[in-house]
Backbone as CSV, one residue per row, in Angstrom:
resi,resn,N_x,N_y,N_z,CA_x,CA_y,CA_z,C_x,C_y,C_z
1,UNK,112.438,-3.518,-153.872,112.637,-2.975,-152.556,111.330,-2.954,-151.754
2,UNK,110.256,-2.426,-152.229,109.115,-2.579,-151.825,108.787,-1.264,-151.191
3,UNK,107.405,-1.615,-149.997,106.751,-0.463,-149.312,107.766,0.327,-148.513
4,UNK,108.634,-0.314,-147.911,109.648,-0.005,-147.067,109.932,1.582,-147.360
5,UNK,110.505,1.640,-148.474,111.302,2.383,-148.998,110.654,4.051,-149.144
6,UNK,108.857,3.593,-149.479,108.142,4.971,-149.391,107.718,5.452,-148.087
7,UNK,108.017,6.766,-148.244,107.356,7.825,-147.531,106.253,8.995,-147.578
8,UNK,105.300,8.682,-146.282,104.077,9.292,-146.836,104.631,10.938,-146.342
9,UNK,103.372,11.319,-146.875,103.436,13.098,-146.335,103.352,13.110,-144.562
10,UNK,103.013,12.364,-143.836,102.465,12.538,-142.719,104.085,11.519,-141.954
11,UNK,104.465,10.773,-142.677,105.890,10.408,-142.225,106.773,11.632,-141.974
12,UNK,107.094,12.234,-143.646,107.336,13.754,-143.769,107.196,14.322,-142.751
13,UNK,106.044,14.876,-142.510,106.054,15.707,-141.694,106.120,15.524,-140.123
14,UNK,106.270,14.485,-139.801,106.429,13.913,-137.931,108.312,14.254,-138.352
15,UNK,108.850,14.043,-139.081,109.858,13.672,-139.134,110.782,15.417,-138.799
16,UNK,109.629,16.286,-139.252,109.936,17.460,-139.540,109.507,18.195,-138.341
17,UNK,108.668,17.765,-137.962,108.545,18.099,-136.428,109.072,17.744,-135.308
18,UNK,109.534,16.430,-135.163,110.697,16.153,-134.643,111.998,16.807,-134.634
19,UNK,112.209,17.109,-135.906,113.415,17.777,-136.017,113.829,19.188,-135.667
20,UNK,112.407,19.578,-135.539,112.387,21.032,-135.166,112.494,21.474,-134.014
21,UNK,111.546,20.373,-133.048,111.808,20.024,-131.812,113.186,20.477,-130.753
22,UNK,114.238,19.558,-131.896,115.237,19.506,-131.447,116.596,20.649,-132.067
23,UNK,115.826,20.662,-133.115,116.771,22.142,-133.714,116.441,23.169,-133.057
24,UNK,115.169,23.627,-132.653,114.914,24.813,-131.891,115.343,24.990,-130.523
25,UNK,115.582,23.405,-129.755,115.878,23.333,-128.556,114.620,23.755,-127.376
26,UNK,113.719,22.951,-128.035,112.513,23.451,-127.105,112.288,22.461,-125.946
27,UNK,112.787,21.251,-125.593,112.966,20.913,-124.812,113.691,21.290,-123.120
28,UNK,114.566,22.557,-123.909,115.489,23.595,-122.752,113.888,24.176,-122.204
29,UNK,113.123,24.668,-123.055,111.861,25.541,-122.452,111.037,25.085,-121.807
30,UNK,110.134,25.734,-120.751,109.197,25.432,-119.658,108.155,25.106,-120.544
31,UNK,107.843,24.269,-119.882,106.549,23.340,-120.296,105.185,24.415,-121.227
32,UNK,105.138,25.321,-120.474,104.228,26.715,-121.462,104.825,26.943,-122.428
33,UNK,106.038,27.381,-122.535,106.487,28.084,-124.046,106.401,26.332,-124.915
34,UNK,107.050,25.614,-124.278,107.022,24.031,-125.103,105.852,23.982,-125.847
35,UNK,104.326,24.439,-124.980,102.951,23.948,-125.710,102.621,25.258,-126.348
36,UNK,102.958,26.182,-125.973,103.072,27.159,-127.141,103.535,27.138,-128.635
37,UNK,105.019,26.867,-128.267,105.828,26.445,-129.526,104.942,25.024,-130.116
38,UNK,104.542,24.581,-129.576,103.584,23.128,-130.518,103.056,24.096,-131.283
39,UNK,101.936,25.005,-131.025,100.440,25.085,-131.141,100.845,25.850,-132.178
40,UNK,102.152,27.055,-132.316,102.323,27.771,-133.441,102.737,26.459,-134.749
41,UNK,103.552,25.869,-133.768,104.123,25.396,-135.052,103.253,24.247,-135.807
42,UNK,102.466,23.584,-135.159,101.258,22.716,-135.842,100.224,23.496,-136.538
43,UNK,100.320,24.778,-136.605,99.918,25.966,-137.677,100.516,25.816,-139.165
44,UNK,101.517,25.877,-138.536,102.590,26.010,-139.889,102.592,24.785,-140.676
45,UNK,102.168,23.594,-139.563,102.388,22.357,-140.338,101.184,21.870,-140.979
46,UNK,100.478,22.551,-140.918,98.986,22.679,-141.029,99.008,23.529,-142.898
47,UNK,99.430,24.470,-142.647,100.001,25.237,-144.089,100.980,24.673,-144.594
48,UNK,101.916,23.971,-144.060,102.980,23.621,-145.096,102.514,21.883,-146.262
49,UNK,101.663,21.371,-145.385,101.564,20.399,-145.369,99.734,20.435,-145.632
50,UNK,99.636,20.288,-146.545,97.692,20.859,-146.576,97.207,19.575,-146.996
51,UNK,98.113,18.377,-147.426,97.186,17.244,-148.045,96.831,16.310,-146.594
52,UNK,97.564,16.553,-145.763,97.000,16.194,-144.096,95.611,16.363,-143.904
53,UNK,94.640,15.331,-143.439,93.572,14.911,-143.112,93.944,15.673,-141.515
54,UNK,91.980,16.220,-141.362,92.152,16.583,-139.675,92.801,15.311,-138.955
55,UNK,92.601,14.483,-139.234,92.940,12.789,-138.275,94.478,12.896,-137.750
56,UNK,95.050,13.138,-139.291,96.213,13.095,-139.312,97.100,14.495,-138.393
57,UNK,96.548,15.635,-138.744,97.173,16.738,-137.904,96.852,16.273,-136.877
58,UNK,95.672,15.607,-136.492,95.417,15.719,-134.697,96.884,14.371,-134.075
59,UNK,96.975,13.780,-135.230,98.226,12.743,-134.891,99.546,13.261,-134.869
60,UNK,99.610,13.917,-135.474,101.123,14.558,-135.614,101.161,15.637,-134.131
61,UNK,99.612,16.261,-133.824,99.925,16.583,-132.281,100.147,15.593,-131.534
62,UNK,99.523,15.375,-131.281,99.617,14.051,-130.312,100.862,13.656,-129.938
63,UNK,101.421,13.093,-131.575,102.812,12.867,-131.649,103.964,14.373,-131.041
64,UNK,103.788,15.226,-131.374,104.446,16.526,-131.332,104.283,16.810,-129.435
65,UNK,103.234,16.567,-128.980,103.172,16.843,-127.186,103.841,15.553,-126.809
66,UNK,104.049,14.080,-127.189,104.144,13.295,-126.496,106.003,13.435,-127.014
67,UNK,106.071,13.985,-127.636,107.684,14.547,-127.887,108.313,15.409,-127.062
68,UNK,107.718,16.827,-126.957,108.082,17.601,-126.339,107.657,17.711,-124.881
69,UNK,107.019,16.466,-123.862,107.067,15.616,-123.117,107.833,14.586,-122.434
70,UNK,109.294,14.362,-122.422,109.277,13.116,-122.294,109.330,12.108,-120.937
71,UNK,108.921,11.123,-120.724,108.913,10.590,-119.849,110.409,10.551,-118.539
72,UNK,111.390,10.857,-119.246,112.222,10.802,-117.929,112.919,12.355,-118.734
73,UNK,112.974,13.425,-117.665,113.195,14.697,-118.119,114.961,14.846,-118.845
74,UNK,115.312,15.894,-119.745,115.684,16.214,-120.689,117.461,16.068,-120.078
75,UNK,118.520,15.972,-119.769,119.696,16.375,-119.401,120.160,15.035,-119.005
76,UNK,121.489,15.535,-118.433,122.210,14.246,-117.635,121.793,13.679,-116.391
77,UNK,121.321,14.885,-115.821,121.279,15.189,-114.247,120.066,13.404,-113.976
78,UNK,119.796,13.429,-115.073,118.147,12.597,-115.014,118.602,11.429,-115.220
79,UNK,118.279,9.656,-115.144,118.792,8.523,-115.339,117.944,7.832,-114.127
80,UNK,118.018,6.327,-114.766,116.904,5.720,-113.561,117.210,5.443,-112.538
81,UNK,118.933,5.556,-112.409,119.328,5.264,-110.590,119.115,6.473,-110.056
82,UNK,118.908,7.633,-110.157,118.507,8.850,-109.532,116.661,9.019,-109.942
83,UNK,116.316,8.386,-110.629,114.928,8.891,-110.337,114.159,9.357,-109.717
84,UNK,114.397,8.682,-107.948,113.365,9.359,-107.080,113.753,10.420,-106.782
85,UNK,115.221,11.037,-107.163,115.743,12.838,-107.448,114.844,13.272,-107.906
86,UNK,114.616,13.040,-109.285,114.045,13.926,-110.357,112.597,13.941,-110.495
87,UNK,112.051,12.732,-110.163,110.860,12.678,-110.456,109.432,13.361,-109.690
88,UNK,109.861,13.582,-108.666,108.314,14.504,-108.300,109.432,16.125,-107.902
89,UNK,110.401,16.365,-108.645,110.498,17.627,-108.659,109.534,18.386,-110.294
90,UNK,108.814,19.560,-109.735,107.899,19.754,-110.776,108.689,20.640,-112.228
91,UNK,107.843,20.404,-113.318,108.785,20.394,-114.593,109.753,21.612,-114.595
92,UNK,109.165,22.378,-114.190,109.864,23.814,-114.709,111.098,24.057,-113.860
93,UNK,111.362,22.806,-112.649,112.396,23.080,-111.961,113.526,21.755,-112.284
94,UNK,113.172,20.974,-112.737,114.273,19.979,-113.075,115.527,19.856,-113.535
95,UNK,115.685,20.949,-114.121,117.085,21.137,-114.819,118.040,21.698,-113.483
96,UNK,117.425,22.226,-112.313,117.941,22.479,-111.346,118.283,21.600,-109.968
97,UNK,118.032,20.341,-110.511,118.191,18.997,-110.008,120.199,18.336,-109.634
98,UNK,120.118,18.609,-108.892,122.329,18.302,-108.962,122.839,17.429,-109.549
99,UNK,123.287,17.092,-110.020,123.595,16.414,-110.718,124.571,15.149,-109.242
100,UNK,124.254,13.782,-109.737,124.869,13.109,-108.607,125.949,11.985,-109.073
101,UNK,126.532,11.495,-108.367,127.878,11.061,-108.329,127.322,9.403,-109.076
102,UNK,127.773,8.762,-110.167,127.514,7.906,-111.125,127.600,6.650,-109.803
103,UNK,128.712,6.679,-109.906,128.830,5.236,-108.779,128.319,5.341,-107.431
104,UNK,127.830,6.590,-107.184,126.974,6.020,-105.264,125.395,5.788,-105.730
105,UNK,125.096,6.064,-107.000,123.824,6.042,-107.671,123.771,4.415,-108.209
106,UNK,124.739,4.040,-108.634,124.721,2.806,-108.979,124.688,1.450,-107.853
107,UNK,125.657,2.048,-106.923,126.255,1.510,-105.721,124.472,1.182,-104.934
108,UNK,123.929,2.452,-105.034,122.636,2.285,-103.831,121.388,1.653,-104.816
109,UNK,121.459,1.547,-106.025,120.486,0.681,-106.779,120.646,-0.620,-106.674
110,UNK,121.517,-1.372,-106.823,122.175,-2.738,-106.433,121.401,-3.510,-105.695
């Protein structure tokens, strides 16, 4: 089978931070509690996970902000025929973005 098949500790643990990500639902939260919730929880991953090189924790942040980040914001309301909706509304207000009608969004991208 080969290399494929193994997994390092630092796979492990992105995988686990990811998941937490999304089990906790921290993406619903404002951008502060979001980098909050990192900073505790890259603590924990820090203790759970001790054979992690500084290199490596500073990667799994990295990885962990550019997660709980993402480039086109979190819901339905968001999609690239509405973009210029969503996009310079600032983070903590986006979810309050209307949601818009599929086909006049499609209709005016064309």
């Amino acid at each position: 089978m080969g290399n494929q098949d193994r997994t390092t500790q630092f796979d492990r643990a992105r995988d686990e931070l990811c998941s937490h990500v999304v089990r906790c639902e921290v993406l619903e939260a404002d951008m502060d509690d979001r980098l909050t919730w990192l900073e505790e929880t890259m603590d924990y991953m820090g203790e759970r996970y001790p054979d992690l090189t500084e290199l490596e924790l500073a990667q799994l942040e990295l990885i962990g902000r550019r997660f709980v980040q993402p480039a086109i914001p979190h819901g339905a309301h968001a999609h690239a025929a509405n973009r210029d909706r969503w996009e310079d509304v600032p983070e903590g207000e986006r979810q309050e973005v209307p949601e818009a009608e599929p086909e006049a969004d499609l209709a005016g991208a064309a």
